[in-house]
SEZAVEX-32258 format. One record per residue (C-alpha): residue number from 1; residue in one letter; x, y, z. Coordinates in steps of 0.25 Angstrom, whole numbers, plus 5000, padded with zeros to 4 digits. Layout:
<atoms>
@num NUM; residu A; east X; north Y; up Z
...
</atoms>
This chain:
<atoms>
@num 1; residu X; east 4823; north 4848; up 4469
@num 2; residu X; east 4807; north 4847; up 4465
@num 3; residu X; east 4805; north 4858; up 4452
@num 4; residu X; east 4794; north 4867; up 4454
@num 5; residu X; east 4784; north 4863; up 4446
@num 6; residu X; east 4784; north 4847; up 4453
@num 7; residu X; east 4782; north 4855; up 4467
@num 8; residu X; east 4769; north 4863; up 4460
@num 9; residu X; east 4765; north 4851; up 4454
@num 10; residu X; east 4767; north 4843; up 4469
@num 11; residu X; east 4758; north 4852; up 4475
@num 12; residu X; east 4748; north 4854; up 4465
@num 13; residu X; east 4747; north 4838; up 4466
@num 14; residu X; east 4747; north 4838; up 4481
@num 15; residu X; east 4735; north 4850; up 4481
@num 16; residu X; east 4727; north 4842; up 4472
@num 17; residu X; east 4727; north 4827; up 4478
@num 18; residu X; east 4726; north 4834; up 4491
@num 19; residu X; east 4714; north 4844; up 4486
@num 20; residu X; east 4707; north 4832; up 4480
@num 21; residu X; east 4707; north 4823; up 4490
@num 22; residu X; east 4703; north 4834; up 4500
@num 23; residu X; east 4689; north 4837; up 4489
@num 24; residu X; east 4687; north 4824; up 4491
@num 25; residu X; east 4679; north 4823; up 4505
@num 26; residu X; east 4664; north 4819; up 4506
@num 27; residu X; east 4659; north 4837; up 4507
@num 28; residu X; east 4665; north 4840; up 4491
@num 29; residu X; east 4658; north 4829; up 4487
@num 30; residu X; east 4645; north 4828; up 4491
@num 31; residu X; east 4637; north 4842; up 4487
@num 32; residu X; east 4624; north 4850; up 4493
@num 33; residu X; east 4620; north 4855; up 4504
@num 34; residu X; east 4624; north 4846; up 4516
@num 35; residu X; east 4612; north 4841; up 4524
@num 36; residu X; east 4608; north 4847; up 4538
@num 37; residu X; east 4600; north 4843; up 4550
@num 38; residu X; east 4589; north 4854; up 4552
@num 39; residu X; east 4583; north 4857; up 4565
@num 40; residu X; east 4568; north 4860; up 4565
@num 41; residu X; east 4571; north 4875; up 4566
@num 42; residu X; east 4579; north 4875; up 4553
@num 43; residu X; east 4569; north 4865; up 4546
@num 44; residu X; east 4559; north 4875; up 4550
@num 45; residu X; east 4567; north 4886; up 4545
@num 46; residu X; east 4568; north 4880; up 4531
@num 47; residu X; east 4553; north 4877; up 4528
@num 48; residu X; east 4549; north 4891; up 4534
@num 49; residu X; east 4559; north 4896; up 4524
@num 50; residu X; east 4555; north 4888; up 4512
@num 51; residu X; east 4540; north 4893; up 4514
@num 52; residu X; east 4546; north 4908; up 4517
@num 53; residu X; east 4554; north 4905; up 4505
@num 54; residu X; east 4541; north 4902; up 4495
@num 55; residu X; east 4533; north 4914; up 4503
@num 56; residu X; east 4545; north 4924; up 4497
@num 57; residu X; east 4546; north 4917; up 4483
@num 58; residu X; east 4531; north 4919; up 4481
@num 59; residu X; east 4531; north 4932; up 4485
@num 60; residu X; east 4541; north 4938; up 4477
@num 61; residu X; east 4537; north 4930; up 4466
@num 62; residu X; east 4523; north 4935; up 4466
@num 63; residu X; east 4529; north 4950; up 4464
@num 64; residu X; east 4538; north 4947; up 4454
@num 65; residu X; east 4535; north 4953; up 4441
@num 66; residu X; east 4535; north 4942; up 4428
@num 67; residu X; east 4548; north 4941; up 4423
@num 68; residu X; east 4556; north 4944; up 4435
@num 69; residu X; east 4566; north 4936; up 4440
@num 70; residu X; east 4566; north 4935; up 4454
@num 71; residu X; east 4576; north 4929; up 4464
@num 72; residu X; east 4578; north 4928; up 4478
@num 73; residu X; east 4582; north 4920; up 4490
@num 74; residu X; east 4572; north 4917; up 4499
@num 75; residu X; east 4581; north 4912; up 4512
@num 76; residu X; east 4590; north 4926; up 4509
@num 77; residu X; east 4578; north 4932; up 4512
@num 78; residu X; east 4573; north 4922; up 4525
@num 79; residu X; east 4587; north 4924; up 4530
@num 80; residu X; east 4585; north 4938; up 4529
@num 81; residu X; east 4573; north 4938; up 4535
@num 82; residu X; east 4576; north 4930; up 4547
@num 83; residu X; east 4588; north 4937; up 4550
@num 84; residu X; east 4577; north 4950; up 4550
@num 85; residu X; east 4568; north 4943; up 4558
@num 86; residu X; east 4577; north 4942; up 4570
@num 87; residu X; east 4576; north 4957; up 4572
@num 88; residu X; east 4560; north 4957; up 4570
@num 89; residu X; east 4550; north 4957; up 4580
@num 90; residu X; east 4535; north 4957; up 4582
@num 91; residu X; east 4526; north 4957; up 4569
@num 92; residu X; east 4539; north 4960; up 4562
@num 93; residu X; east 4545; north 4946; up 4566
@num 94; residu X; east 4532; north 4938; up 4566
@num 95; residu X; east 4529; north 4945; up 4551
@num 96; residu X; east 4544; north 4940; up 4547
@num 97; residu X; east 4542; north 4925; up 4551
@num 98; residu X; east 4529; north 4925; up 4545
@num 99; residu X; east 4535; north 4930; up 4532
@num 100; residu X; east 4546; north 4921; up 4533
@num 101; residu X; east 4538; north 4909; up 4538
@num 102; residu X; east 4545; north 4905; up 4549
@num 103; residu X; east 4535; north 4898; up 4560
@num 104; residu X; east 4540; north 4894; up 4572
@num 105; residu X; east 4555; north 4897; up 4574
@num 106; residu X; east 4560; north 4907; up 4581
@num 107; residu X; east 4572; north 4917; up 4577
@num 108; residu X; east 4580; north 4909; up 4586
@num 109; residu X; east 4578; north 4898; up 4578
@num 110; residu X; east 4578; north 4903; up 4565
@num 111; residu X; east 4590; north 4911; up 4565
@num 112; residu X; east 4596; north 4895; up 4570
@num 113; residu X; east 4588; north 4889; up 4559
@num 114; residu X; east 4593; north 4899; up 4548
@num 115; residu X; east 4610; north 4899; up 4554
@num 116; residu X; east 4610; north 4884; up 4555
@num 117; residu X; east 4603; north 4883; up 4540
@num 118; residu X; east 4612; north 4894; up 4534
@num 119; residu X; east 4625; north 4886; up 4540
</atoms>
């Protein structure tokens, strides 16, 4: 009859060649982002978020008062925005993607842009 502790120590043994081997595919050992193929609407996306992106960092810096610290996330505030933007119209929504600095997409295609990108 096999004592306890050899059917503990079995298992333990079998759990870790089988955990090890299992780590050992071509995903856990090559880190980073994984690249992607961007359609022009989500390349578009991106540079009209970048230039947003500076547009807000200027702003808010130029308020700040020396010595504050400031921090924030400028695409929390794009994804914010853009989900805002689906319910605007008129000068409302022509202000917003000005402000935002998205040309020529429209909200069908930037709410694609953004769900394929956040994915």
């Amino acid at each position: 009859m096999i004592a306890k502790s050899q059917l503990i120590s079995s298992f333990v043994l079998l759990f870790l060649l089988f955990g090890g081997f299992s780590a050992c595919n071509k995903e856990s050992v090559e880190p980073g982002p994984k690249p992607i193929q961007l359609s022009a609407e989500q390349a578009e996306l991106i540079q009209d978020n970048t230039h947003f992106a500076f547009d807000l960092l200027r702003e808010v810096s130029s308020a700040a008062v020396d010595g504050d610290n400031v921090f924030l996330s400028p695409l929390s505030v794009s994804l914010a925005l853009a989900m805002t933007l689906n319910g605007a119209e008129g000068e409302t929504l022509d202000g917003m993607r000005q402000a935002m600095r998205l040309s020529g997409l429209s909200r069908e295609e930037i709410n694609e842009a953004y769900r394929k990108l956040m994915k």
